[in-house]
Backbone bond lengths (Angstrom), bond angles and torsions (degrees), N, CA, C in turn:
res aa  C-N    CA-C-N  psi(-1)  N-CA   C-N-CA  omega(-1)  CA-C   N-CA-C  phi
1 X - - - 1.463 - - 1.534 110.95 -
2 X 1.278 105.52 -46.80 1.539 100.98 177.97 1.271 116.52 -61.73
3 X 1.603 140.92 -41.88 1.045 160.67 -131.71 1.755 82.98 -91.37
4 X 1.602 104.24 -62.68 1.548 106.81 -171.82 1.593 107.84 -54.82
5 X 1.514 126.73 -41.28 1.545 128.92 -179.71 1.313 112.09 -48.10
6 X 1.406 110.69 -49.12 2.034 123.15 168.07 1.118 101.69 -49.52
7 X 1.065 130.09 -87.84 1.671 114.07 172.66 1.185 144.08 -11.50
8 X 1.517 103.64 -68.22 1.296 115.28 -179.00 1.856 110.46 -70.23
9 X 1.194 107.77 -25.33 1.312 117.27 168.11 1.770 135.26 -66.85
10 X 2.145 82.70 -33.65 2.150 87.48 164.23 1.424 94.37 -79.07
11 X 1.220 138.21 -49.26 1.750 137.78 -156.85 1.677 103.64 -42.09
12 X 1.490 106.62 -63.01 1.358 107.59 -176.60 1.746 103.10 -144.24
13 X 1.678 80.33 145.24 1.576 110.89 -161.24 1.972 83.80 -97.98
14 X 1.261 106.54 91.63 1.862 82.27 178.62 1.684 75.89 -107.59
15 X 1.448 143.71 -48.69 1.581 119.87 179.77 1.755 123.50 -2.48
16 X 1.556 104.31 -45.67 0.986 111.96 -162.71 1.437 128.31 -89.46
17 X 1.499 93.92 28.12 1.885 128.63 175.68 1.047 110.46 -99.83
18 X 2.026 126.15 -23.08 1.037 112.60 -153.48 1.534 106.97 -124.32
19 X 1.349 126.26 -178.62 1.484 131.26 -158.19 2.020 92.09 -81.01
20 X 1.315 114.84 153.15 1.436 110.54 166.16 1.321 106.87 -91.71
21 X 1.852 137.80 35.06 1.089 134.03 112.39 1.155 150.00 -87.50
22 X 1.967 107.43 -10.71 1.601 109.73 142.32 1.363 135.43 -72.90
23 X 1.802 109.05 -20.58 1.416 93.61 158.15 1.441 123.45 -86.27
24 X 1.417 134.50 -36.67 1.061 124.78 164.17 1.747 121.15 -46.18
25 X 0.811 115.39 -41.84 1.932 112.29 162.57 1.459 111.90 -47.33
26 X 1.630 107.22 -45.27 1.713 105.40 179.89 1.452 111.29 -75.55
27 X 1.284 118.39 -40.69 1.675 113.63 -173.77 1.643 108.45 -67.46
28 X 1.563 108.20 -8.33 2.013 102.56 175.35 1.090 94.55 -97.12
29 X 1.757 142.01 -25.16 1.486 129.29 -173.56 1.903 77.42 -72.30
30 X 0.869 126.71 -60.22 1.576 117.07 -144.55 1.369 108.20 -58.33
31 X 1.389 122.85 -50.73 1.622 138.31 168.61 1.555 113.51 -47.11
32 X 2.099 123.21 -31.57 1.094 118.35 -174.72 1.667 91.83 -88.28
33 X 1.142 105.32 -12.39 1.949 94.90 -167.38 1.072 106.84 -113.24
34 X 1.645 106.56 27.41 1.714 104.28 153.39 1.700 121.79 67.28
35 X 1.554 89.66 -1.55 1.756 101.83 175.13 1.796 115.18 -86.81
36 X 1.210 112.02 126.41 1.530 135.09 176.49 1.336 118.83 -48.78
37 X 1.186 119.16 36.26 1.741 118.04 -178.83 1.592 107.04 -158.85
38 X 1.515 85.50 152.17 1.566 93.59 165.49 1.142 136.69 -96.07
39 X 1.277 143.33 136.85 1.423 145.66 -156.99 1.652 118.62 -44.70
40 X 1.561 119.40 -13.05 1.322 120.07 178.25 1.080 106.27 -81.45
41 X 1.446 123.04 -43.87 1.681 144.99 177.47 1.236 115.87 -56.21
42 X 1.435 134.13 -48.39 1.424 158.01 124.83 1.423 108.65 -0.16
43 X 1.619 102.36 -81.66 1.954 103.28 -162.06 1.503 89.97 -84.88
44 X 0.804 147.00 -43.75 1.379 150.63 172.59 1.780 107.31 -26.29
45 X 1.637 104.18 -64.34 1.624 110.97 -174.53 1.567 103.90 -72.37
46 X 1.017 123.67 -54.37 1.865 128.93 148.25 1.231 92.00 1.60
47 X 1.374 105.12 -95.79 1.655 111.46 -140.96 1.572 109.42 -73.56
48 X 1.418 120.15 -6.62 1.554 132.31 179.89 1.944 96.27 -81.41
49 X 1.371 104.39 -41.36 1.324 109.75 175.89 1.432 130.50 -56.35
50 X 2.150 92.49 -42.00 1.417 103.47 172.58 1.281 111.24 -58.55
51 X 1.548 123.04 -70.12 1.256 125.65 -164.31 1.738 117.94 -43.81
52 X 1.725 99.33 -17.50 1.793 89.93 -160.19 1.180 104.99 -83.84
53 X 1.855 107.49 -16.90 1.694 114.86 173.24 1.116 102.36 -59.41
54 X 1.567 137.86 -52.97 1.673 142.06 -92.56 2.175 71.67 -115.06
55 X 1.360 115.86 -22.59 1.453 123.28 -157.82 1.691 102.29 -99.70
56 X 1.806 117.04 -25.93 0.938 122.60 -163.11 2.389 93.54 -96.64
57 X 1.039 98.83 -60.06 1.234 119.72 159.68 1.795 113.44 -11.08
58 X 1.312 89.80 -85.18 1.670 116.86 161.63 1.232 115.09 -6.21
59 X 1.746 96.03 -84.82 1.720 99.45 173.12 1.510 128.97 -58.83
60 X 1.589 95.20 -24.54 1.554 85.09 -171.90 1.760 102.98 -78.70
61 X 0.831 120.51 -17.17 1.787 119.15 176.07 1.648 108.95 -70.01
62 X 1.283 111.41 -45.42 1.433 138.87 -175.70 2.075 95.62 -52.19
63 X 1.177 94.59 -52.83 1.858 99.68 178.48 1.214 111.63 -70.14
64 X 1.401 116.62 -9.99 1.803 113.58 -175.46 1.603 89.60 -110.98
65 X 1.852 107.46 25.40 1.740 81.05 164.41 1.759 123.27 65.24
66 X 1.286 96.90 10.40 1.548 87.85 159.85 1.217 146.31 -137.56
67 X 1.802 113.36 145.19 1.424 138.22 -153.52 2.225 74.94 -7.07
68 X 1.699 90.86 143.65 1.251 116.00 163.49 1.677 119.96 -80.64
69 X 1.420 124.14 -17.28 1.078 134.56 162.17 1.403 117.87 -66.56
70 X 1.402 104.97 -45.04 1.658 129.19 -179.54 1.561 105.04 -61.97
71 X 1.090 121.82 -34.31 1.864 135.78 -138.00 1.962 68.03 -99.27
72 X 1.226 121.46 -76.68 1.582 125.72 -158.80 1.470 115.03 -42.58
73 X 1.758 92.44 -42.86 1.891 96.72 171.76 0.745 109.38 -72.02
74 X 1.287 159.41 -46.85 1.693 166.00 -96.23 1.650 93.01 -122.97
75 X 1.633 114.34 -67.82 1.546 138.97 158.25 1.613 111.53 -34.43
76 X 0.883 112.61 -44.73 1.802 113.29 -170.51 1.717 97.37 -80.42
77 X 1.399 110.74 -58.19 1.232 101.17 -165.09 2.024 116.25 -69.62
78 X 1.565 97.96 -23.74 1.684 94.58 174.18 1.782 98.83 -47.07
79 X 1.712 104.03 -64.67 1.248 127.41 -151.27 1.597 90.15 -50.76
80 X 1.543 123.35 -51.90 1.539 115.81 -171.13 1.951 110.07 -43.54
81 X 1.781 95.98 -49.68 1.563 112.51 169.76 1.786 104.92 -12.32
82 X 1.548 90.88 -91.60 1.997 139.06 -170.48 2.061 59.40 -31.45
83 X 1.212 123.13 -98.41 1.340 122.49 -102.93 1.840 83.98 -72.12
84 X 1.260 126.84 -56.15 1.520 128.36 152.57 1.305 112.15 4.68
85 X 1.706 113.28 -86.40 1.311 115.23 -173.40 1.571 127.94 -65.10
86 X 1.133 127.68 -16.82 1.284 147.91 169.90 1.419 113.65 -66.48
87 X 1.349 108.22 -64.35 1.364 109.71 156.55 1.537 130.26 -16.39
88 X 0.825 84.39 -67.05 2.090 115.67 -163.92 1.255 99.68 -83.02
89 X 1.331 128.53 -5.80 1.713 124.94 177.91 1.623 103.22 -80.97
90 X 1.568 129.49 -46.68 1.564 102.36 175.42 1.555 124.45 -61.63
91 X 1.727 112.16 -12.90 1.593 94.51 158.60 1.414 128.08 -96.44
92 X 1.680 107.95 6.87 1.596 103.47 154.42 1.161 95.69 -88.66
93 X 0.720 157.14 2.10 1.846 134.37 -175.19 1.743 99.04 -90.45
94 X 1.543 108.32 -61.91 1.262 119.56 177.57 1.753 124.64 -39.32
95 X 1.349 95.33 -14.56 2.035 113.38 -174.77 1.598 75.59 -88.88
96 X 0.743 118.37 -81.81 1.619 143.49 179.00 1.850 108.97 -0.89
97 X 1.226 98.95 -66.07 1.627 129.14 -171.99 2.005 101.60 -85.70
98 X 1.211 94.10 -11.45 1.791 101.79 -173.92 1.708 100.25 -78.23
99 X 1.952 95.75 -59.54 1.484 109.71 171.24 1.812 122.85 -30.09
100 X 1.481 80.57 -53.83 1.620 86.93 -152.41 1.544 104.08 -79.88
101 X 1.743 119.12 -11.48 1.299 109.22 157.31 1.375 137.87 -96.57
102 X 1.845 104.81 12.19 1.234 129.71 166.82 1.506 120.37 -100.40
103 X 1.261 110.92 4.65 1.570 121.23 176.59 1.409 110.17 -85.79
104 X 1.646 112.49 -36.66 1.555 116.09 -164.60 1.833 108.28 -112.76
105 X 1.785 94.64 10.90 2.089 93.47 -157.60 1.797 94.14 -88.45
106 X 1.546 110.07 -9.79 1.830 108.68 177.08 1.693 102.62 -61.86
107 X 1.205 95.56 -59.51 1.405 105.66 179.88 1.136 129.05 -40.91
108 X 1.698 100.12 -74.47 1.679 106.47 167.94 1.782 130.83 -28.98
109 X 2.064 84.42 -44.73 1.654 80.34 175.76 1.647 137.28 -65.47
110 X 1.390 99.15 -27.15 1.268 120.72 -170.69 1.482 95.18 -85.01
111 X 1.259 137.89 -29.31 1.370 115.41 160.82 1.724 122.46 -69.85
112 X 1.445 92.04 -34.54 1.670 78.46 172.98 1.453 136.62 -81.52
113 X 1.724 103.64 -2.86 0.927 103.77 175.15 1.395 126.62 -75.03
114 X 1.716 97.63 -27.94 1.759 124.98 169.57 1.724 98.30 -53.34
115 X 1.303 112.38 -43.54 1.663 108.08 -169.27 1.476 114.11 -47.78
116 X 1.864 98.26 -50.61 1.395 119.76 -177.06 1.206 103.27 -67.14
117 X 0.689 134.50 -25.08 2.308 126.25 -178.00 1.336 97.84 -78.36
118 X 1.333 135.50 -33.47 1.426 153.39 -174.31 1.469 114.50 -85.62
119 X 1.370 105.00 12.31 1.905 117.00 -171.25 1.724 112.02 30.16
120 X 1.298 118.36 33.62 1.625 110.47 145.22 1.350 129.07 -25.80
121 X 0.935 151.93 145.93 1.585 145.76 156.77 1.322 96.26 -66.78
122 X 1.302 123.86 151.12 1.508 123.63 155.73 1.749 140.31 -42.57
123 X 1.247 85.50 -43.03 1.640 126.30 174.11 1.602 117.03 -60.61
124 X 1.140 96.21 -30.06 1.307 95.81 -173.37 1.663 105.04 -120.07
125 X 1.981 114.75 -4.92 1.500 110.75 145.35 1.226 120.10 -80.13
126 X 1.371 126.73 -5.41 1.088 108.67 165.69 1.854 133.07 -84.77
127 X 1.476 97.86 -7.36 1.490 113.84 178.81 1.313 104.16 -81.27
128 X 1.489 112.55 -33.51 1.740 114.81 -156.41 1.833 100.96 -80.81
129 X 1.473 104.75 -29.69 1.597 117.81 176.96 1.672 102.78 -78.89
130 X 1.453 133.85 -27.84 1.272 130.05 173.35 1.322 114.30 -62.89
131 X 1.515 104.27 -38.27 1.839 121.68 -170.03 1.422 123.93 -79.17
132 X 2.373 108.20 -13.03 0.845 106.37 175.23 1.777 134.20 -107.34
133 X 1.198 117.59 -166.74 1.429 95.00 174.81 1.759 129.51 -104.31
134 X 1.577 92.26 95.06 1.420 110.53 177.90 1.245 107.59 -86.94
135 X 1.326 116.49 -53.10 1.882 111.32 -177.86 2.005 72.21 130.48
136 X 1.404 95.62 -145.26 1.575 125.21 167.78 1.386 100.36 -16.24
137 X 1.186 87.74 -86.62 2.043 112.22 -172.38 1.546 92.65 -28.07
138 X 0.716 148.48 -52.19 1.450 146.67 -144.17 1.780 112.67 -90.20
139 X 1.673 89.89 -39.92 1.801 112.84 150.42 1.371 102.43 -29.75
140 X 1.382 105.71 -80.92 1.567 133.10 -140.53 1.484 91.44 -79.04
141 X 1.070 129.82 -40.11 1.899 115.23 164.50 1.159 103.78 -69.57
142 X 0.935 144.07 -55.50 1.847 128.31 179.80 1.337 112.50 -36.27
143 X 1.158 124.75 -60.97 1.412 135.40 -162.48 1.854 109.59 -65.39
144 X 1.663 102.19 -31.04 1.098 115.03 158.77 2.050 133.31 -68.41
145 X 1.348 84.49 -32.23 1.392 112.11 161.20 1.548 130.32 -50.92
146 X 1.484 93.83 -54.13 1.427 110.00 178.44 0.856 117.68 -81.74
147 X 1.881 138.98 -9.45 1.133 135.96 -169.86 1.763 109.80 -101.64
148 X 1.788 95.40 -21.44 1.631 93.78 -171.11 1.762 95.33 -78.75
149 X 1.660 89.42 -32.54 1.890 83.69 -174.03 1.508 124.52 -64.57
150 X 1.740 112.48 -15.64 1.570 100.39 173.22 1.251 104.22 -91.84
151 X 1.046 122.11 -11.19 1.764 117.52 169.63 1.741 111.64 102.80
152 X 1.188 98.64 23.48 1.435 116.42 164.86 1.332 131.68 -64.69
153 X 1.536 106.75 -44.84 1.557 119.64 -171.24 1.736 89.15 -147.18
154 X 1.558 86.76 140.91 1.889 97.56 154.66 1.541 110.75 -77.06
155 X 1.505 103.74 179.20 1.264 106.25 -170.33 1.874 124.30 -62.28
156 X 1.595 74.64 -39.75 2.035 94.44 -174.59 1.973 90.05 -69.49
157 X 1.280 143.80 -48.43 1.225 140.19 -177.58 1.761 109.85 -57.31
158 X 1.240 113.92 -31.79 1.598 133.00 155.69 1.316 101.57 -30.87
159 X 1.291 102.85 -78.35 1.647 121.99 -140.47 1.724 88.30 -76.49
160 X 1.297 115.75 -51.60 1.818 109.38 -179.91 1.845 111.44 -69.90
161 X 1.289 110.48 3.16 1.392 108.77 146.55 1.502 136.66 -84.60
162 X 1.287 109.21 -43.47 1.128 133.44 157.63 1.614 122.16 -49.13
163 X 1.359 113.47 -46.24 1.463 119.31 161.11 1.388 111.41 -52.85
164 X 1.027 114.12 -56.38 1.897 120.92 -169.30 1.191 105.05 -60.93
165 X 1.205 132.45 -47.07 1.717 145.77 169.41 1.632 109.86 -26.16
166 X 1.676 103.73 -56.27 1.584 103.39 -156.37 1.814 99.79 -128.55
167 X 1.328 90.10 125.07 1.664 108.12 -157.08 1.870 82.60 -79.58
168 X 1.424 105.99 106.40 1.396 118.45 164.90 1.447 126.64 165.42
169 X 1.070 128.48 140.74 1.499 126.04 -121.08 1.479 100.39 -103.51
170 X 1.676 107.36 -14.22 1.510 113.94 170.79 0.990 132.69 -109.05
171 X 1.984 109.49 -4.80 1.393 107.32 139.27 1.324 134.08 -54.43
172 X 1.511 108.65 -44.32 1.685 118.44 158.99 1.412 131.05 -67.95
173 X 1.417 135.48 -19.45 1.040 136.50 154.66 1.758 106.34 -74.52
174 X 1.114 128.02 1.15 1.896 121.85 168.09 1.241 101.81 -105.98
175 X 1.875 117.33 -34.20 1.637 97.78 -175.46 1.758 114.04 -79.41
176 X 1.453 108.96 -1.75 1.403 102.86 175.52 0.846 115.07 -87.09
177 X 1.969 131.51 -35.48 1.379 123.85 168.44 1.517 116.55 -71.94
178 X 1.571 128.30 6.56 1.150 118.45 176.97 1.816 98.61 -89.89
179 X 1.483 107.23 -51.95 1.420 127.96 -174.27 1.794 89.07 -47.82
180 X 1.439 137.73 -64.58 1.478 120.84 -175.17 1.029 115.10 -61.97
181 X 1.641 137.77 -46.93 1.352 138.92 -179.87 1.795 108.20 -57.75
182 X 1.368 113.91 -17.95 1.925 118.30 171.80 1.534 114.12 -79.24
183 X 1.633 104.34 -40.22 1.248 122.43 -165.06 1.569 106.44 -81.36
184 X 1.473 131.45 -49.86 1.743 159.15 -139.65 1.840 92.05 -106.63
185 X 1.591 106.05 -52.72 1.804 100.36 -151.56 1.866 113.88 105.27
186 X 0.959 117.60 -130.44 1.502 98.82 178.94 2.138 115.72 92.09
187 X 1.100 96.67 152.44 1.512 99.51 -177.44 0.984 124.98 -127.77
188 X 2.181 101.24 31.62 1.682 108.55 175.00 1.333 113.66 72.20
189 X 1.672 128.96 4.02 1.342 116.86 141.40 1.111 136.47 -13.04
190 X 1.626 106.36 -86.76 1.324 130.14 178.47 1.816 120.42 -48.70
191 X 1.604 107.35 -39.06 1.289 105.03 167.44 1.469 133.88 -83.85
192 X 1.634 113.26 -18.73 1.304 125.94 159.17 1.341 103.97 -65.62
193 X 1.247 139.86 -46.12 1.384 141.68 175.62 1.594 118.85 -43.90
194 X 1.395 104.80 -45.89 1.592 127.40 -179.84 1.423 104.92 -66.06
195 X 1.530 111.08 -61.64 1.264 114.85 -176.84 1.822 122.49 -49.43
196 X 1.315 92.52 -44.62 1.719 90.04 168.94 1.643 114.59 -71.50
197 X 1.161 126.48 -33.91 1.387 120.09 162.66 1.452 142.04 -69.04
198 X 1.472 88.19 11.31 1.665 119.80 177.08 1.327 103.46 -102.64
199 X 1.596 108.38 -55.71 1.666 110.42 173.93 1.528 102.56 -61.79
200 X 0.920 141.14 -36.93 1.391 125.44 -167.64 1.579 120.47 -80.74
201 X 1.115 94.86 -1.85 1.452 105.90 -166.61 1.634 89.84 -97.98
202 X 1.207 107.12 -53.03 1.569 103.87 155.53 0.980 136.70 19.04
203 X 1.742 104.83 -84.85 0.996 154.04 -153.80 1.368 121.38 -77.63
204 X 1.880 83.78 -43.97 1.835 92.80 168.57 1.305 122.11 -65.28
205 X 1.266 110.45 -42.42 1.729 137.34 179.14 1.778 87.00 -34.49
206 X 1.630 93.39 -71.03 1.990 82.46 -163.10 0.798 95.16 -85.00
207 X 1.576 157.44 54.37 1.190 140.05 134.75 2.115 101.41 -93.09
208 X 1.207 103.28 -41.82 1.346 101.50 173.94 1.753 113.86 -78.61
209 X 0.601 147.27 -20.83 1.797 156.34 149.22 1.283 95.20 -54.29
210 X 1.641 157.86 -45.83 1.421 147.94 -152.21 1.488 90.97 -83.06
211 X 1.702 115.27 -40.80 1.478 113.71 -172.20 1.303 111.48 -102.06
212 X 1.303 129.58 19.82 1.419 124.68 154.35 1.685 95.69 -101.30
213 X 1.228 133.61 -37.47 1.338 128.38 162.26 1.224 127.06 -31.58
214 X 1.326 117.62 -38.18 1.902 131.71 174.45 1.025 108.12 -60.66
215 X 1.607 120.75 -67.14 1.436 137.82 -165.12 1.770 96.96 -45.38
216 X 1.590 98.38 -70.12 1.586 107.00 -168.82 1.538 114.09 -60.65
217 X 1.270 110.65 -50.54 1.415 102.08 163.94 1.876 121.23 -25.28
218 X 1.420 98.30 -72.93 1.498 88.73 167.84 1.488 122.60 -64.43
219 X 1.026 120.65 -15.73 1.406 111.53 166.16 1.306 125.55 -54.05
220 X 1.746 116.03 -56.64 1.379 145.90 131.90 1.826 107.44 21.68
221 X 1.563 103.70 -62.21 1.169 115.97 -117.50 1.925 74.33 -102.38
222 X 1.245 85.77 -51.29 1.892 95.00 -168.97 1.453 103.56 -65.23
223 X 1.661 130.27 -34.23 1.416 116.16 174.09 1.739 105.62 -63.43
224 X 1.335 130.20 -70.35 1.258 144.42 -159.95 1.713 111.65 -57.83
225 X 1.521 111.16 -24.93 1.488 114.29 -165.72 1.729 98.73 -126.61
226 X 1.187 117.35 -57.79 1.911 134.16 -163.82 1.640 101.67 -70.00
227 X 1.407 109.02 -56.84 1.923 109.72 -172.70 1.384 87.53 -68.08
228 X 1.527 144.22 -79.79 1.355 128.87 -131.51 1.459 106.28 -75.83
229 X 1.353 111.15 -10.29 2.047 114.39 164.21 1.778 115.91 -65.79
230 X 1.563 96.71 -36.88 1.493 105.06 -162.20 1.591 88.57 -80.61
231 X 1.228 139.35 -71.54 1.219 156.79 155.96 1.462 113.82 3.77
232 X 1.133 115.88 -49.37 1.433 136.32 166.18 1.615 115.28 -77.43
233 X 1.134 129.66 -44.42 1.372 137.42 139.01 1.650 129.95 -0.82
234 X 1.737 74.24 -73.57 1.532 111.94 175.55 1.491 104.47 -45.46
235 X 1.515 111.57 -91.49 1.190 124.56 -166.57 1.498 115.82 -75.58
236 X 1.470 134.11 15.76 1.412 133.07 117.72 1.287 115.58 -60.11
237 X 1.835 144.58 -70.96 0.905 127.98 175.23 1.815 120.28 -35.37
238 X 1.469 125.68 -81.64 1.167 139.68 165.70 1.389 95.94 -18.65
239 X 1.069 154.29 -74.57 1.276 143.42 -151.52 1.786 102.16 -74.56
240 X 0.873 127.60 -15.68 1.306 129.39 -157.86 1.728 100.97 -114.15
241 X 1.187 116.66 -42.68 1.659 109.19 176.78 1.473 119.01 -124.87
242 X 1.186 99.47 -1.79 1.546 97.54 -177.32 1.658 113.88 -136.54
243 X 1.242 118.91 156.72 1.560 114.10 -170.31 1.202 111.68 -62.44
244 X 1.434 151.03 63.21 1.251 140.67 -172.95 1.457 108.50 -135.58
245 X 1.237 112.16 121.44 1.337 137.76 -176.40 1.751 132.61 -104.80
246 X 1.211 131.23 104.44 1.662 121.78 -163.96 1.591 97.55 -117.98
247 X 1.420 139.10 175.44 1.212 127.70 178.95 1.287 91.99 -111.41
248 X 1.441 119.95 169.33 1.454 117.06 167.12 1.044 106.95 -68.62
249 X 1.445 143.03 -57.56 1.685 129.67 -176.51 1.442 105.19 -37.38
250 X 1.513 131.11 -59.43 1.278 108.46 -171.36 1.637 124.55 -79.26
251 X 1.304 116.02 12.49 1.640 115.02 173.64 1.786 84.71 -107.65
252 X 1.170 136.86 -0.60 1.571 124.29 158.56 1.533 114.13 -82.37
253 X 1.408 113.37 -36.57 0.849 99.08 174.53 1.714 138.02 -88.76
254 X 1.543 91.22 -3.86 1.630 120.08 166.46 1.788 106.61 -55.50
255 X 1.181 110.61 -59.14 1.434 127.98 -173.73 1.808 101.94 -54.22
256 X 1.554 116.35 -76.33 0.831 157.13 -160.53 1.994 108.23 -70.38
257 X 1.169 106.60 -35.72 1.417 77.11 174.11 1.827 97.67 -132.34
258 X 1.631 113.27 -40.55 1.673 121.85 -176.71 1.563 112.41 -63.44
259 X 1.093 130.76 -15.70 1.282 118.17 178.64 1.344 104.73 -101.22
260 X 1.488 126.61 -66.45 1.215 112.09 171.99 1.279 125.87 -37.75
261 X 1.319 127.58 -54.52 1.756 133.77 162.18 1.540 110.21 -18.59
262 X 1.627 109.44 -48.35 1.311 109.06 -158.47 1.945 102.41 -87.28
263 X 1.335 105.59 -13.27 1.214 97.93 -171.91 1.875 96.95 -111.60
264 X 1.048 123.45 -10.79 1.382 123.76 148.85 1.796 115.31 -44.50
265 X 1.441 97.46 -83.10 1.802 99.07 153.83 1.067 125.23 0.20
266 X 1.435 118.48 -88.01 1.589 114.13 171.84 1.424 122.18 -49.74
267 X 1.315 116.54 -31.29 1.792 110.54 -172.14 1.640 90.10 -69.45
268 X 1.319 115.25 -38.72 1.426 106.20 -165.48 1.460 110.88 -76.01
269 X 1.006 129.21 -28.86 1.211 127.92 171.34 1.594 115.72 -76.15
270 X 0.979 130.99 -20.87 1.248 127.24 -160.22 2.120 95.55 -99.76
271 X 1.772 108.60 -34.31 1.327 127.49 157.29 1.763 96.67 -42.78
272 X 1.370 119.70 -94.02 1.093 115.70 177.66 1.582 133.75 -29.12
273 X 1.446 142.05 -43.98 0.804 144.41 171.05 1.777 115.01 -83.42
274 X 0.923 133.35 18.49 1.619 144.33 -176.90 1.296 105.89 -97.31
275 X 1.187 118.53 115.94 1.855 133.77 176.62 1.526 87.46 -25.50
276 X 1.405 80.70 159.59 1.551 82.34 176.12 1.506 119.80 -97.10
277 X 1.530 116.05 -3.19 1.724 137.53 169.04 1.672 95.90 -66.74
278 X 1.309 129.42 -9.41 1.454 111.27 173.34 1.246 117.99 -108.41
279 X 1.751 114.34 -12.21 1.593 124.78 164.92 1.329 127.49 -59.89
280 X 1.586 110.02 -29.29 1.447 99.03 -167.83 1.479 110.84 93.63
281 X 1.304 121.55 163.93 1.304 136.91 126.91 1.846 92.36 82.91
């Protein structure tokens, strides 16, 4: 994959369309989302990607016979889509990678703060949090790990690396009370303090997710079971007293792909928006 991004990245220079504050915005989604490239390589393979849709697209409209003017707009604007959504995926990923190191950072803190009451060196909480099982978090102290140990960065220069890394405001509100409690001394007050205001915040999350769960649940219930009763209703009555006409292909495909779709939707959305302590993994 990478090998193909180099490529597609000498072939065409499309980066070089855009402002050096849309790529600099993309090279911090890419750096927070933990993805291996730089933003020229990035919009570059993007827009090599767009065009190969915008070319593949084309023909297939072109075989359904339509206006060739029609086929170019139709083609341009998918391809604008492709290159749009692609884009914008290292800052979903980066929300993504934010979550999952904000699911386990209550915890983490409150153990390290236990470390610090226990006179740990820092240095060596940061190995014991690399070694354990955070998920990410545990990533993101290693990497911090490895940099104080070749003698690159102190610990507090660690931790304001580590902040910059992961787009979220309570990774950076923990690496600053870790960075003062390294810098000041301290007995893990302030970060035991944090840490419970991380769990509690938690807390709210699934307390507000249990009651968007209700709502949709019944929502759930009325697309998948309530519309395709009424629907059917419908087009028994309508067929029977009033001029209204449907073909069978499209009440197959009513059944068969629009209702489920619509009640797919919600699982996926409701999947998507769920703390991330109820995902797993």
């Amino acid at each position: 994959m990478e090998k193909f991004i180099a490529q597609a990245s000498r072939i065409l220079k499309v980066s070089n369309f855009f402002s050096p504050k849309f790529r600099k915005n993309v090279g911090k989604d890419l750096a927070q989302a933990n993805i291996a490239l730089n933003e020229e390589e990035y919009i570059n393979a993007t827009g090599f990607a767009a065009i190969v849709f915008f070319i593949f697209s084309f023909f297939i409209f072109y075989a359904l016979n339509i206006n060739i003017v029609q086929c170019i707009a139709f083609s341009a604007l998918l391809g604008a889509v492709v290159f749009f959504l692609i884009c914008k995926y290292p800052a979903y990923k980066k929300k993504k990678r934010a979550e999952e190191i904000e699911k386990d950072l209550g915890i983490a803190l409150k153990t390290i703060a236990s470390k610090i009451k226990a006179g740990t060196p820092f240095e060596k909480i940061f190995a014991q949090i690399a070694a354990s099982n955070y998920g990410v978090l545990s990533e993101e102290f290693g990497k911090a790990d490895a940099k104080i140990k070749s003698g690159a960065l102190n610990a507090c220069e660690a931790l304001k690396k580590m902040a910059d890394n992961v787009d979220s405001l309570l990774v950076k509100r923990a690496c600053m009370q870790l960075c003062f409690a390294y810098g000041h001394g301290g007995k893990g007050g302030g970060i035991e303090k944090t840490s419970e205001e991380i769990i509690e915040l938690q807390k709210i999350k699934i307390k507000e997710y249990a009651a968007k769960l209700n709502f949709f649940g019944l929502l759930f219930v009325t697309l998948s079971s309530t519309v395709p009763a009424l629907f059917s209703a419908y087009l028994t009555i309508g067929s029977m007293f009033l001029d209204f006409t449907i073909s069978p292909n499209e009440v197959i495909l009513s059944y068969v792909l629009l209702f489920p779709a619509m009640g797919a939707g919600v699982l996926l959305y409701l999947k998507e928006k769920s703390p991330k302590l109820f995902r797993g993994g």
